[in-house]
C-alpha positions, 0 to 999 in steps of 0.5 A: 442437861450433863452437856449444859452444866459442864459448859457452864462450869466450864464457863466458870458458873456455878450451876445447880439443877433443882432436885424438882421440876420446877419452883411451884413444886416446892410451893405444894405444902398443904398448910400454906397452899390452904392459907394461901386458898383462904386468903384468896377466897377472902380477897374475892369476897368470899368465906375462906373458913372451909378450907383446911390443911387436910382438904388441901392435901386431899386435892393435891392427891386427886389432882396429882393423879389427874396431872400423870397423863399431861407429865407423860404428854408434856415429856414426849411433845418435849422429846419430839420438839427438838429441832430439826431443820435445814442447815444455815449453810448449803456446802458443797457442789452443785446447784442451790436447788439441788442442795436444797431438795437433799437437805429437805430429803434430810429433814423428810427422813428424821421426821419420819424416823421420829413417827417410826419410833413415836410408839416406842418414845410413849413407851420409854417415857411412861416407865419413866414417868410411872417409874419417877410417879411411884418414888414422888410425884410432887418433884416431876409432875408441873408444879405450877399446874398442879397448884392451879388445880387444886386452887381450883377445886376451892374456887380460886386459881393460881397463876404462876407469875403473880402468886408464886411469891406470895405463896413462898412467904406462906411457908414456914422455915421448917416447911422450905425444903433443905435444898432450897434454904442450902442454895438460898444460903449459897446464892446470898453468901 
């Protein structure tokens, strides 16, 4: 993340790194995630009375608990993903067909150091989900998943592309968190 920012700046871009993982998480404000599941149920034919602020913030906690294990999975899959692959340039002597089976070996020998040291990559990234969980989990855990589960347990969904917008013109100005309206502020100027 360091090595992107400072070659954007470099670039002559101003870059901010969002403080939570991503938008939806923000979005995760009981009153307004209520009104938003009220409103929901109401556009569905449905009575939107029975969910309330307190029942809201209740789901986003069992939920919560329930979305560690996917935070853990998503961050190793993550870490494992990074490419590695032949290089786009076979230099040096020799014929095409050997210089293919040394890099394949190449390729071979990083997969299989990555399956040596999987345990140890769990490992790692447990602390640091168990570790960022306990401080808050609300800014590491997918937003936008959360969101959907708990729109769940009252029996409507989220999705990410079509209700993000409405549910951030829920939230009251108080209710914005101070680094989103400074950046807004920013971003606007």
């Amino acid at each position: 993340m360091e090595e992107l920012r400072d070659k954007l700046a470099k670039a002559g871009a101003t870059v901010h790194v969002l403080e939570q993982r991503e938008l939806e998480n923000y979005l995760a404000v009981p009153r307004a995630l209520a009104t938003f599941i009220q409103k929901k149920r109401r556009d569905g034919g449905r009575d939107g009375g029975d969910v309330t602020e307190e029942k809201v913030a209740a789901a986003l906690e069992k939920c919560g608990a329930e979305l560690r294990t996917i935070t853990l999975r998503k961050r190793v899959v993550k870490a494992l993903r990074d490419p590695v692959a032949i290089p786009s340039r076979l230099d040096g002597d020799g014929e095409l067909a050997h210089l293919l089976e040394g890099a394949i070996r190449t390729v071979i020998a990083e997969w299989e150091k990555r399956r040596d040291e999987a345990a140890d990559m769990v490992e790692r990234e447990a602390r640091d989900v168990d570790h960022a969980w306990t401080g808050d989990w609300r800014a590491v855990a997918p937003g936008d998943e959360l969101l959907d589960a708990v729109c769940r347990q009252f029996g409507v969904r989220f999705k990410k592309n079509k209700d993000g917008a409405t549910l951030a013109a829920l939230l009251t100005a108080d209710e914005v968190p101070k680094e989103l309206s400074d950046l807004l502020r920013t971003l606007s100027a």
